[in-house]
N, C-alpha and C positions, 0 to 999 in steps of 0.2 A: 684225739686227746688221750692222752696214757694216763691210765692212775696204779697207783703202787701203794699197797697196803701194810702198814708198818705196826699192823697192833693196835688195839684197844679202839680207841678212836684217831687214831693215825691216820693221814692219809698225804701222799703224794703224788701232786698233778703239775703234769707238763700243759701248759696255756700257752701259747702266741711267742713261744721260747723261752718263756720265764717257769722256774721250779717252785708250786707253791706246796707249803708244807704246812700242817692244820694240826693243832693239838699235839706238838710231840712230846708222846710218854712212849720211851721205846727201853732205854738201859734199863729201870727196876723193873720189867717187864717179861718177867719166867717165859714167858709166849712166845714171846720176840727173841729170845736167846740167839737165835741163828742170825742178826740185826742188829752190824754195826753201828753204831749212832754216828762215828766218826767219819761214815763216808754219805751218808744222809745229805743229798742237794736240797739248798733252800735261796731261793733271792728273796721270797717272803716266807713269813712265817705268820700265821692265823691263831690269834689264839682267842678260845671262844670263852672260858673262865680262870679261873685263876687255881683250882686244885690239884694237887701232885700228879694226877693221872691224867692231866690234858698240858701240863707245861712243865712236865721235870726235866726235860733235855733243853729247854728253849736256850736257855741260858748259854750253855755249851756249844749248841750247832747256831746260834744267833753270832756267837763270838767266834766263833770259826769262819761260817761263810760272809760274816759283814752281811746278814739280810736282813733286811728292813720289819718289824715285826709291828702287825697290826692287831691289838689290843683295845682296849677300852681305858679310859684314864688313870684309874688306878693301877694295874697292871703294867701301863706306861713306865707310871713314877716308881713303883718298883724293881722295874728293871732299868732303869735310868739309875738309880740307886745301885743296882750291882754291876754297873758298867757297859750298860746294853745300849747306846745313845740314839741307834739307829731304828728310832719307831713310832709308829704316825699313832697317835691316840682317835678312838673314834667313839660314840653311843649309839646307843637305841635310836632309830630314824635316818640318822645321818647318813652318807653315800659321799663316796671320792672317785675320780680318775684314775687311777696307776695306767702304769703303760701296756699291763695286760687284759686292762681292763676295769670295771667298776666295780667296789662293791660296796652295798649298802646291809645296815645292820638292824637286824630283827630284835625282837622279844626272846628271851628263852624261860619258861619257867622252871629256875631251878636255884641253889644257893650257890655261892662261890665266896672260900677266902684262902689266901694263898698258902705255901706251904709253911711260913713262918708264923702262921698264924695270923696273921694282920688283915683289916678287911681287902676283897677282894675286885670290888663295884659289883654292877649288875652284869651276870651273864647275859650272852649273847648269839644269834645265830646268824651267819653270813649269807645274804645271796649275792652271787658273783656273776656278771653279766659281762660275753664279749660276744665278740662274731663267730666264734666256733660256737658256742652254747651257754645259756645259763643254768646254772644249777646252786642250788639252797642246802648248805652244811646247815644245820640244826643244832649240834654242839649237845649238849645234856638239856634235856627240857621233856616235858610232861605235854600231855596234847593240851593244845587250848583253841580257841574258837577264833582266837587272835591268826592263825594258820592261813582261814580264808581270806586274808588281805592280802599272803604273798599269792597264792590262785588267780586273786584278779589282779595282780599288781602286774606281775609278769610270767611270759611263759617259762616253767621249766621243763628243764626237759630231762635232769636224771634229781635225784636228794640223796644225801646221805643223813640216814634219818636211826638213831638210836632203838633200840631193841631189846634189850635186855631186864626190862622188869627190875624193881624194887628202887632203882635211884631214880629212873628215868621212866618213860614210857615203853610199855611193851611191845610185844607182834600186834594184838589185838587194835590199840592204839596205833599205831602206826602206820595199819593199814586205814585206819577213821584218819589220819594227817594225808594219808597221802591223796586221797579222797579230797581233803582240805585244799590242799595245793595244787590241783588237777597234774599230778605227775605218775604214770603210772610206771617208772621206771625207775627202783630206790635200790640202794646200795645199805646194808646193815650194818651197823657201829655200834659197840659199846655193847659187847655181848662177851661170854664165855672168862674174860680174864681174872675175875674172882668167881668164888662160890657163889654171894649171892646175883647173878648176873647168867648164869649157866641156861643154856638154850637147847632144846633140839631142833636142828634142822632143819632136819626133815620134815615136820611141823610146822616150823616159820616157813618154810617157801611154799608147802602146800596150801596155807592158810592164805599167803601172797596169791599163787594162783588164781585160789577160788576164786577171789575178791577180781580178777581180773589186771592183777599189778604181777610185774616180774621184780623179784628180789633177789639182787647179787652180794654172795657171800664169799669175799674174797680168801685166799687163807694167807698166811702171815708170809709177808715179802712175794707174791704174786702180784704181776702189772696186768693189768689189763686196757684193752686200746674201747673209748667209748665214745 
């Protein structure tokens, strides 16, 4: 399974032949400057809230590749509203089929309303289960105790789990999530792209260590096979 890191909370994963694509905030994105949006594969697209740093390109790369974009109901009607027709609305509990797989939708504790300003529903976290592997995007959320239900719900086997302090949850926390969800192999998100959000390191993955967890820190437009 290859994933490809496109900034911020970006990510792109090849599954079962299909390109899934999570959050994309890549063009106002100083980070990603080297990342074109226009050549971005997606047959789906994930979107975990509704704020300009997890869905400003959706719009663009949804209308380009025709991919189906999985959202939460508001966000749906949203983007049904700006011409986006092709997207399965889902909440909190729920769980679908696609053909690459299933995936069901978490809790996230965090706010969300779109970039127009209109409400945005409840953020959301994805676990995506197929025969190559399951693993748990997280999306912006703050630790909660709610965590231990994905642990015994299902095995994961990597997360992409937020980092960054002030909006979301920190290193500190995140290594208590990962704890949560018996996975001890996380990929970090939502670090470095603003001021308040700035990380070291070297710091976070020693800290990963100690705890007994590995955490991979991709850099902007590197793939990695996992």
């Amino acid at each position: 399974m290859n994933i490809t890191y496109y900034g911020h909370s970006c990510f792109g994963i090849e599954l079962n032949g299909k390109n899934l694509l999570f959050d994309p905030f890549i063009s106002p994105n100083e980070l990603a400057k080297n990342i074109d949006a226009t050549t971005v594969k997606a047959d789906y697209i994930l979107i975990s809230h509704g704020h300009e740093d997890h869905i400003a390109d959706a719009v663009s790369i949804a209308q380009r590749t025709g991919a189906k974009v999985i959202c939460n109901w508001e966000i749906h009607v949203w983007l049904n509203n700006k011409g986006v027709t092709n997207t399965h609305p889902m909440n909190i509990g729920g769980k679908w089929k696609f053909d690459f797989g299933n995936v069901k939708c978490v809790a996230a504790a965090h706010s969300s309303s779109l970039p127009d300003g209109t409400y945005g529903g409840n953020p959301m976290g994805f676990i995506v289960e197929s025969d190559e592997a399951n693993f748990y995007y997280a999306g912006d959320t703050a630790l909660t105790y709610d965590m231990k239900l994905i642990g015994d719900y299902r095995k994961i086997h990597f997360a992409f789990l937020p980092i960054g302090d002030n909006f979301t949850m920190g290193i500190d926390n995140a290594i208590i999530a990962a704890d949560f969800i018996k996975c001890r192999k996380i990929i970090g998100m939502h670090y470095d792209t603003f001021g308040y959000i700035k990380i070291d390191k070297e710091v976070a993955s020693k800290k990963f260590e100690n705890a007994g967890n590995s955490l991979a820190l991709f850099n902007i437009g590197e793939t990695k096979e996992f």
